[in-house]
C-alpha atoms as one frame of an Amber mdcrd trajectory, in Angstrom:
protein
 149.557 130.134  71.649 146.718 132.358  72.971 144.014 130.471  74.542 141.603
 133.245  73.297 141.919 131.786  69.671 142.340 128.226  71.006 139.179 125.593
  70.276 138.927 124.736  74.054 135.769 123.721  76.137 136.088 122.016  79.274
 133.419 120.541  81.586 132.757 121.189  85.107 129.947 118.268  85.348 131.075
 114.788  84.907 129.794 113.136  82.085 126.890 110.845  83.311 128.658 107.832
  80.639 132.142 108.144  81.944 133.101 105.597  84.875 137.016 105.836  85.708
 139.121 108.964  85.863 140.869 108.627  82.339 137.496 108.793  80.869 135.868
 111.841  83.068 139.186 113.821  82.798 139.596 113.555  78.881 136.166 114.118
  78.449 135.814 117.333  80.970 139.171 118.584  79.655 137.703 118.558  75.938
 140.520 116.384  74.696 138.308 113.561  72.980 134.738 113.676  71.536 132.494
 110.870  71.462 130.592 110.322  68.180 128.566 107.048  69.129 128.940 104.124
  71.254 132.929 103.328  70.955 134.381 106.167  68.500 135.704 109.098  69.823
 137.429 112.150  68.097 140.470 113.778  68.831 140.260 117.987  69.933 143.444
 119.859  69.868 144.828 119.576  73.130 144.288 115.481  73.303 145.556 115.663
  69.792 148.870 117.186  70.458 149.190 114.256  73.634 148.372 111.568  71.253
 150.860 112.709  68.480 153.563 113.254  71.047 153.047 109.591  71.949 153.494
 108.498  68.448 156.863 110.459  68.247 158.219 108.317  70.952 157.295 105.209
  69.773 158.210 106.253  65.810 161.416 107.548  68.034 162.426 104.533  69.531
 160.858 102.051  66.279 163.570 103.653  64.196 165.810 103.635  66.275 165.797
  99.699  66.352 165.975  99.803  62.425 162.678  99.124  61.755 160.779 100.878
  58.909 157.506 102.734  58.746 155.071 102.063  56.103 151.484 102.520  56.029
 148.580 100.292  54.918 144.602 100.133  54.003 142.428  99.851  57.197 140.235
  97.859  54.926 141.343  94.074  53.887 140.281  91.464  51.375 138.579  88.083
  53.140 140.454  86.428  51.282 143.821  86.350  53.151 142.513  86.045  56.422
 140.294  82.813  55.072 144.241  82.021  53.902 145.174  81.844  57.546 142.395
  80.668  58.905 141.469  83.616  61.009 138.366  84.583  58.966 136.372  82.321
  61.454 139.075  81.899  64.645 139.099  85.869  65.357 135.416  85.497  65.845
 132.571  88.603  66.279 134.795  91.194  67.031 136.176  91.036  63.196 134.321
  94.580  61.499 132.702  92.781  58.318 131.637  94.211  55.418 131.115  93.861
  51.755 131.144  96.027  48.456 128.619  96.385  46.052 129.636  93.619  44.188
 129.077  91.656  47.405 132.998  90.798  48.089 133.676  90.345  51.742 136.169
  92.166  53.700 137.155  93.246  57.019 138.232  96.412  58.928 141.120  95.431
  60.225 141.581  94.892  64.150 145.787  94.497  63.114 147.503  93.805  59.751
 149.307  90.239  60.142 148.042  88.870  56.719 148.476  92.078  54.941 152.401
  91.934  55.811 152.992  88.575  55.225 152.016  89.436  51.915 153.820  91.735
  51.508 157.159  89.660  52.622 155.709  86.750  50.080 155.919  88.764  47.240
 158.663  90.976  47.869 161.439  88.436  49.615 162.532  85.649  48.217 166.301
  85.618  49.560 167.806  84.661  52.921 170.245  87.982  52.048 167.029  90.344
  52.835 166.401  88.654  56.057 165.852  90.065  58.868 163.584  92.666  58.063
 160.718  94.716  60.412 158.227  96.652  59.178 155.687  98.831  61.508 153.196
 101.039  61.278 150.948 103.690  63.180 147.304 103.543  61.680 143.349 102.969
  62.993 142.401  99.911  63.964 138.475  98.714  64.388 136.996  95.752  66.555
 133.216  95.201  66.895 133.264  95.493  70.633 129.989  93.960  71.958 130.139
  96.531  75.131 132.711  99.436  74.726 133.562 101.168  77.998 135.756 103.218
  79.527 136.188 105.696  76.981 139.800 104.558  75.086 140.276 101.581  77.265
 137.868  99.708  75.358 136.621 101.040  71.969 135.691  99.992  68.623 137.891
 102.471  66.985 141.616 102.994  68.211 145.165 104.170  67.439 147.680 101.471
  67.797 151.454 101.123  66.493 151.794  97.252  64.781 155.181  95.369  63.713
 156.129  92.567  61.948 159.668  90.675  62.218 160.797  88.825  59.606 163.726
  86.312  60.146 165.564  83.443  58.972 165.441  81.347  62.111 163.805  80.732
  65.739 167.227  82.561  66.828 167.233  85.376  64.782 163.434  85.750  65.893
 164.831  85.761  69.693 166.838  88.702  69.031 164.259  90.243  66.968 161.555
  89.665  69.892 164.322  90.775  72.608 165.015  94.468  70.893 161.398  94.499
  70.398 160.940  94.255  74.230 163.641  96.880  74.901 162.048  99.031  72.876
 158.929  98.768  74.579 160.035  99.589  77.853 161.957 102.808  76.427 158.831
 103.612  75.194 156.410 103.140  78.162 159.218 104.639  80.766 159.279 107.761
  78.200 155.334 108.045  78.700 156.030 107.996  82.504 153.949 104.557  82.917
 154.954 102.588  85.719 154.628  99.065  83.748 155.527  95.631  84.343 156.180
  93.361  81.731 154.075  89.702  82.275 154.121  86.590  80.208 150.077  86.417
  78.835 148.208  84.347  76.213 148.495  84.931  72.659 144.755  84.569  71.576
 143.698  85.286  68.509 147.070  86.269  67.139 148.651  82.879  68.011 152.047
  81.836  68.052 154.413  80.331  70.534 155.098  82.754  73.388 153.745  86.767
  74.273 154.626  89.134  76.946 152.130  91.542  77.660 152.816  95.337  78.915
 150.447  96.543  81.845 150.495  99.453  82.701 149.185  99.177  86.979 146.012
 100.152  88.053 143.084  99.346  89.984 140.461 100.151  86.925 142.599  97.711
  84.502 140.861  94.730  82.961 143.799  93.060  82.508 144.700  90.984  86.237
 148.711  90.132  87.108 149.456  87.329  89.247 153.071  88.030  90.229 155.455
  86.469  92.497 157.459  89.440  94.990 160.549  86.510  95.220 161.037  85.579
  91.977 160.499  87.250  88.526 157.461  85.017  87.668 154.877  87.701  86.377
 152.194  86.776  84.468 148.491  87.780  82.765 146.164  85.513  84.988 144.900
  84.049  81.351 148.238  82.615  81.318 149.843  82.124  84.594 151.067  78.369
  85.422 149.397  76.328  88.452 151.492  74.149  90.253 149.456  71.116  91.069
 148.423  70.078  94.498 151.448  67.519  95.972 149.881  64.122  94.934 148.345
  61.507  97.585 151.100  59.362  98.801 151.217  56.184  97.208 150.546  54.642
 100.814 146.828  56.010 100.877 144.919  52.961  99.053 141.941  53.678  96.904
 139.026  53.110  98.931 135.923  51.270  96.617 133.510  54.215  95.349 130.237
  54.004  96.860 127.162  55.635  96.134 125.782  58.318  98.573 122.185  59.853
  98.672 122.887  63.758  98.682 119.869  66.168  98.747 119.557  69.267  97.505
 123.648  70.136  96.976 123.893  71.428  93.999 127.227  73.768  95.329 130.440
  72.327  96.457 130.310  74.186  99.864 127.057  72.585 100.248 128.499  69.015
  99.503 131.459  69.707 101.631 129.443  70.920 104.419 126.772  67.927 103.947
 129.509  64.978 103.762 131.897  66.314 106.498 134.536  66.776 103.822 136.702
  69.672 102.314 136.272  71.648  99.122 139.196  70.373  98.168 138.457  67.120
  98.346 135.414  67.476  95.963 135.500  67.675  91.927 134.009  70.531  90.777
 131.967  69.981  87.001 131.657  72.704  84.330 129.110  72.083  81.294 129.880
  73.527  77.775 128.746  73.736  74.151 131.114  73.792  71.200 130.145  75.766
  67.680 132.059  74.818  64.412 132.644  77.975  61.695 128.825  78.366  60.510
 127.855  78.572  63.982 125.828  75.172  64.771 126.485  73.424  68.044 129.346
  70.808  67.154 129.853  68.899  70.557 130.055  68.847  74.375 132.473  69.700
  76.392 132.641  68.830  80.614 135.724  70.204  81.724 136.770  69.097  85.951
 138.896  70.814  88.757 139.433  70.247  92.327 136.616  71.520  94.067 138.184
  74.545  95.593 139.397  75.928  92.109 138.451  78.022  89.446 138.323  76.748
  85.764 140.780  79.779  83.509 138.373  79.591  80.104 141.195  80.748  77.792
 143.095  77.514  79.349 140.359  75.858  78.773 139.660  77.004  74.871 143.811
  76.374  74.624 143.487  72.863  75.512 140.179  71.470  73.017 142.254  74.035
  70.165 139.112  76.335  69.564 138.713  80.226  69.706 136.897  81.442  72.646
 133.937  82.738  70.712 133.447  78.758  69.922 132.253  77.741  73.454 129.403
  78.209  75.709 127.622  77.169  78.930 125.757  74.340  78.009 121.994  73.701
  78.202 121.842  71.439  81.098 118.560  69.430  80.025 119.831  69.319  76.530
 123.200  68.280  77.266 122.231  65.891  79.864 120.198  64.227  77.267 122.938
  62.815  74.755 125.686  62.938  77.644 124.249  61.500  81.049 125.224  64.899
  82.780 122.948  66.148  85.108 123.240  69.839  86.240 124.119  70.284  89.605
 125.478  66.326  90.477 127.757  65.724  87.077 130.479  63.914  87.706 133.266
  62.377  85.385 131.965  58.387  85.628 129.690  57.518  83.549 129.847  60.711
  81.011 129.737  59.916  77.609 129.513  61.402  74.015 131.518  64.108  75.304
 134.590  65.583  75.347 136.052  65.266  79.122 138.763  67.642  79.577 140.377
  66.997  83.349 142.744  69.357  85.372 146.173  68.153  85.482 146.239  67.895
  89.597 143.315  65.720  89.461 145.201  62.338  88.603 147.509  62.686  91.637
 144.871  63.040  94.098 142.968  59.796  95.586 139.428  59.211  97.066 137.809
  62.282  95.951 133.801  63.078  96.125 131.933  63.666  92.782 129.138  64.322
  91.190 127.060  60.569  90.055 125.177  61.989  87.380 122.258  61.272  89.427
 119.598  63.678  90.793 120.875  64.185  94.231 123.623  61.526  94.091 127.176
  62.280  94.689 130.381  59.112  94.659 132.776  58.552  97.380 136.289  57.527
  96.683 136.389  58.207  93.448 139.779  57.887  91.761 141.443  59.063  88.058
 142.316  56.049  86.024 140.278  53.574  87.860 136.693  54.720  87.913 137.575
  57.581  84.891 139.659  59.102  82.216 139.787  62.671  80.612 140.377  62.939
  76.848 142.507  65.927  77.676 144.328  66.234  80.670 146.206  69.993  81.032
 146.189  72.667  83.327 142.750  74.122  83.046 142.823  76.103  86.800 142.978
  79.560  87.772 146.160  81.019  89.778 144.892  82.554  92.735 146.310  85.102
  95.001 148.433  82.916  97.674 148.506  80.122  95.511 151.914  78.833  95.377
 154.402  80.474  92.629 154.805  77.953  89.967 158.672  79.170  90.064 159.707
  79.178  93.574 156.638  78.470  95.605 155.946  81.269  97.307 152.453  82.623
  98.057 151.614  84.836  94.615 150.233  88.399  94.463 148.154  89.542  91.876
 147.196  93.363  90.770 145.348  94.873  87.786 146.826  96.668  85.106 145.816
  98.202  81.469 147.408  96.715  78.791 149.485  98.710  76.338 151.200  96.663
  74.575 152.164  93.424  73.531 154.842  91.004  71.677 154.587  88.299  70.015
 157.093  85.373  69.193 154.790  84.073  65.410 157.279  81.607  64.210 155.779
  80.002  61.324 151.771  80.681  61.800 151.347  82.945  59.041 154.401  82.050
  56.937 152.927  78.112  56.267 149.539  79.106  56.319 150.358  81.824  53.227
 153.424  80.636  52.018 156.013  83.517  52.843 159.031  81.518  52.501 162.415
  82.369  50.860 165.521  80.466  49.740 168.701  79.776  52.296 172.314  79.693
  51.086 172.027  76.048  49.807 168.712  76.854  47.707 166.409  75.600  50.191
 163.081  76.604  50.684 162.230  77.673  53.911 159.258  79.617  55.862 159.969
  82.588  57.574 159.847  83.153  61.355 157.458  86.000  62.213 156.984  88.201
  65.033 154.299  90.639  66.025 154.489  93.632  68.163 151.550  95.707  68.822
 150.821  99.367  71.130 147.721 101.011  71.944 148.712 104.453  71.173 145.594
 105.426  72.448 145.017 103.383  75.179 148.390 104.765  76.302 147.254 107.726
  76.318 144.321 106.850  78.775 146.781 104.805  80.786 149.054 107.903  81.605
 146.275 109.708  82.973 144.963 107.062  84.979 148.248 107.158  86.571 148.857
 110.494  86.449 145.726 112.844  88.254 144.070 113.969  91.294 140.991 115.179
  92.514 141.214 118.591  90.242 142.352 116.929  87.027 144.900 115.490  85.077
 149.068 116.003  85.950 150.720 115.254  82.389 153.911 114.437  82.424 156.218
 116.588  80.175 157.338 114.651  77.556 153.379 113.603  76.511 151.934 117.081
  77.896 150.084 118.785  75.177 151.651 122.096  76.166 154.625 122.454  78.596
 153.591 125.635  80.262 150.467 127.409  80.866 150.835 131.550  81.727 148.014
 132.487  83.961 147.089 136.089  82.973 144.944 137.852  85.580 143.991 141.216
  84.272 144.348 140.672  80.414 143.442 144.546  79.852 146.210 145.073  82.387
 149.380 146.334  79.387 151.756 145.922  82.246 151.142 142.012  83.271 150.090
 141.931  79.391 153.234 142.770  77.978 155.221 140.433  80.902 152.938 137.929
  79.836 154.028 138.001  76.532 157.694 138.569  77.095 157.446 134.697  78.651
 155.399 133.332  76.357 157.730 134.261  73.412 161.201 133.699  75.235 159.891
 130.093  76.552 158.560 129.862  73.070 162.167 131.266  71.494 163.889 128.334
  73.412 161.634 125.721  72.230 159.250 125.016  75.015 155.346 124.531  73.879
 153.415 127.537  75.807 149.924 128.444  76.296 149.158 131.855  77.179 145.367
 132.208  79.137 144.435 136.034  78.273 140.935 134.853  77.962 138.392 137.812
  79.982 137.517 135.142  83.146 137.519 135.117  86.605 141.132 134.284  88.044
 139.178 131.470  90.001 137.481 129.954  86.722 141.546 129.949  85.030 143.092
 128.419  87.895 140.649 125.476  88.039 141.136 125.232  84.201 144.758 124.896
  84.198 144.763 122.405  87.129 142.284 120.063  84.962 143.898 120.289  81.970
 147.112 119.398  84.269 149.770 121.496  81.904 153.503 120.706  83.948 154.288
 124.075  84.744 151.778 127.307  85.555 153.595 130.909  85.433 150.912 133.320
  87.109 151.149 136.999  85.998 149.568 139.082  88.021 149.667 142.142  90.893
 153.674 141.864  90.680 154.552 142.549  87.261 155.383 145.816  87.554 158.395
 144.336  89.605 159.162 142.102  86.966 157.797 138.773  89.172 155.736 135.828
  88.816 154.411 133.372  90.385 155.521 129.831  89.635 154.181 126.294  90.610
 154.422 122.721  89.066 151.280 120.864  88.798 152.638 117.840  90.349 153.737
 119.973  93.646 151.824 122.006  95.765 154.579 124.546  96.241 153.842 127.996
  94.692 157.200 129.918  94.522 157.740 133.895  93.643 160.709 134.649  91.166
 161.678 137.181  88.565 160.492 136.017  85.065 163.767 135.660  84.235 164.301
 132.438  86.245 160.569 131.305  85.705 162.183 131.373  82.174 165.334 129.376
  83.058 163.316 126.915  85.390 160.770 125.278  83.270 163.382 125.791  80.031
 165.407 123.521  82.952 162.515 121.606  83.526 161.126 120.419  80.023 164.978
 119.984  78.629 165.102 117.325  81.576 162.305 115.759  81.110 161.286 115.586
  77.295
């Protein structure tokens, strides 16, 4: 392909919006176009990348004997009020309605639309299992979209649905799921790590996420470098502190006059004690479906933690568009919390949700619910109870690995994709059930199984750039090889030029040939940001046949007859693919 009759426009400025390299290189390079806000187009070259992507995971889908169908972006209200998710998915659900004033949705993923599907078209255990995918749009009312494809309101993803008899037929199902997905990400050329995470709005019993590492993901790892404990930070287990020794008595509570320490290091530092020997209060408001305030919620940790908010929304069974910070004043009215000195005696008319390690430990310092007033010695079971007591804390790095113990890691990652173990969520909720060998009727087991095609695609090159632009690898490359022309009205190097391009293109290797009339300088810097594997320069030796040849990845430039250019990156791309 010539890139004279090619629609290409690349950008030497960076683009005063974009903030991490995936976004500045796919804008500069031309490959996407943004429209507004959160919707960007596809050009030709980003086009080609994105497609290629598909065709691995379509590829590797198929492979596992799942089938590709297609359905409407736009869905009825109706079956998501079925499962409950019209309200639980909260804002970021596109609403709309037709003239006639129906309500529906642009769908952020299709999990009621195939388990209707399966309801009306299965009805026998003999056409179990069954997985269905497809590749389509997706839309989510992102309150702030950023970083270009990492977070957008319109996006590419690939979604499957498992359909099984059992819980163990859903454990193979999920397990060549997983396989797939790391065949998929390794043939991107991600470097990934697989982590247990939090299954949100999609629910079910147990997710793994895919993150693809890097420092501008928002998704944050805790991982343990001993053991294989690897999880999303929403999700990661605590261990709880070791417990006071049941030879420490409790001590009586006492009152104690505490000015102006409203923080727990200002406690600590005013009592003599340690953080961790402090109880740390957080306030919250609760909304039902229609939006009005439906409770209060005053969640406690140790002192020296951090309350995790989806453990926290987990635990009281709400979605996390259902809870606030509260109003202070206003909850202090109908409670007895007072901002600042809350503590867990004495609360009432609200829902007191209490960290698991705070039972063990004895003698700790709270709030009194008292302008400037903290209690001494105050202990879980005698002097207060929590209506839910669960994990509610934060893993932090060089907290101990809930696994083995040893100090924890964490690191930042994108996510690309995610699975899903359903089980019977949808299938109850919508009645997608079928009939055993004895007549039975039973629900199916679901799975789910999502990829963001193209948040893959900004994932590679955040991985895969440097200070001059992006460094594709070949199997999602939008071309494999870029010829360098230098003197277009040159008929010698024009007619080497050529005789590349059409053998590379003879052997089935995706070529671009530059003949455009610019400066050497300008098509050098041009094929280094649009980061094509392999650059064949033709240029002062022609007339002895040679080229130049260099791999964007190396630094290396190497002179050889355009013979074995040929045979290299034929080599190269057949390798690599």
């Amino acid at each position: 392909m010539k890139m004279s009759k090619m629609h290409i426009r690349t950008l030497r400025e960076v683009p005063n919006e974009a903030e991490i390299p995936s976004h500045i290189l796919l804008l500069r390079t031309g490959m996407i176009r943004k429209l507004v806000s959160g919707v960007y187009g596809f050009m030709p070259l980003g086009w080609r990348s994105l497609r290629k992507i598909e065709n691995i995971v379509r590829e590797e889908m198929d492979a596992t004997g799942a089938q590709e169908i297609l359905m409407s972006a736009v869905q009825p209200a109706e079956l998501w009020q079925e499962s409950g998710r019209w309200f639980a998915y909260g804002p970021e659900l596109w609403r709309l309605k037709d003239r006639n004033g129906r309500d529906f949705c642009l769908g952020p993923t299709h999990e009621e639309i195939f388990t209707d599907i399966i309801r009306n078209d299965v009805s026998s255990y003999r056409q179990l299992p069954m997985n269905l995918y497809q590749i389509q749009t997706k839309y989510r009312d992102e309150a702030r979209p950023r970083f270009g494809l990492m977070r957008s309101r319109e996006f590419i993803m690939k979604d499957a649905y498992s359909f099984d008899r059992d819980y163990e037929g859903l454990d193979v199902s999920y397990k060549t799921m997983y396989d797939a997905y790391d065949r998929i990400f390794t043939r991107c050329g991600l470097t990934f790590r697989p982590v247990e995470a939090d299954t949100g709005a999609i629910g079910g019993s147990n997710s793994h996420e895919f993150t693809a590492i890097s420092e501008v993901g928002e998704s944050e790892i805790a991982y343990c470098p001993k053991c294989s404990m690897a999880a999303n930070v929403e999700r990661a287990d605590c261990r709880d502190a070791e417990p006071t020794p049941d030879s420490v008595e409790m001590l009586p509570m006492e009152e104690v006059h505490t000015p102006d320490t409203k923080t727990i290091e200002d406690l600590a530092a005013f009592l003599g004690v340690k953080t961790e020997e402090t109880i740390k209060a957080l306030l919250f408001v609760k909304y039902d479906e229609m939006g009005n305030e439906d409770g209060y919620v005053a969640a406690f940790v140790r002192g020296d933690r951090e309350l995790n908010m989806i453990k926290l929304v987990n635990a009281l069974g709400i979605p996390e568009h259902a809870i606030a910070f509260a109003d202070e004043e206003a909850m202090g009215a109908k409670t007895g919390a007072v901002g600042g000195f809350t503590g867990p005696v004495g609360l009432h008319d609200c829902t007191v949700v209490v960290d698991s390690e705070l039972p063990g430990l004895k003698n700790l310092v709270a709030g009194a619910c008292r302008r400037d007033y903290h209690l001494k010695n105050v202990n879980y079971g005698r002097d207060y109870k929590g209506d839910i007591v669960k994990d509610i804390k934060v893993l932090k790095e060089g907290d101990p690995c809930p696994v083995c113990g040893e100090p924890v890691k964490h690191a930042r990652g994108i996510e690309v994709g995610q699975v899903f173990k359903l089980g019977t969520k949808y299938s109850e909720s919508m009645g997608a059930t079928y009939k055993d060998e004895n007549q039975e009727e039973k629900p199916i087991v679901m799975g789910c199984y999502g990829i963001g095609v193209t948040r893959t695609l900004a994932a590679v090159v955040e991985q895969h750039h440097d200070k001059d632009g992006i460094i594709w690898p070949v199997a999602v490359a939008p071309y494999h090889v870029i010829i360098t022309l230098m003197k277009p009205d040159d008929e010698v190097q024009l007619a080497l030029a050529e005789k590349v391009h059409d053998e590379l293109s003879a052997k089935g290797v995706e070529v671009m040939l530059d003949d455009r009339d610019e400066r050497p300088g300008v098509k050098f810097k041009d094929a280094d940001l649009l980061g094509i594997p392999v650059r064949i320069t033709v240029g002062r030796m022609a007339p002895e046949g040679k080229v130049e040849y260099k791999l964007r990845r190396d630094a290396e430039k190497v002179e050889m007859t355009a013979e074995e250019a040929v045979k290299a990156a034929v080599a190269l791309v057949e390798a690599e693919r």
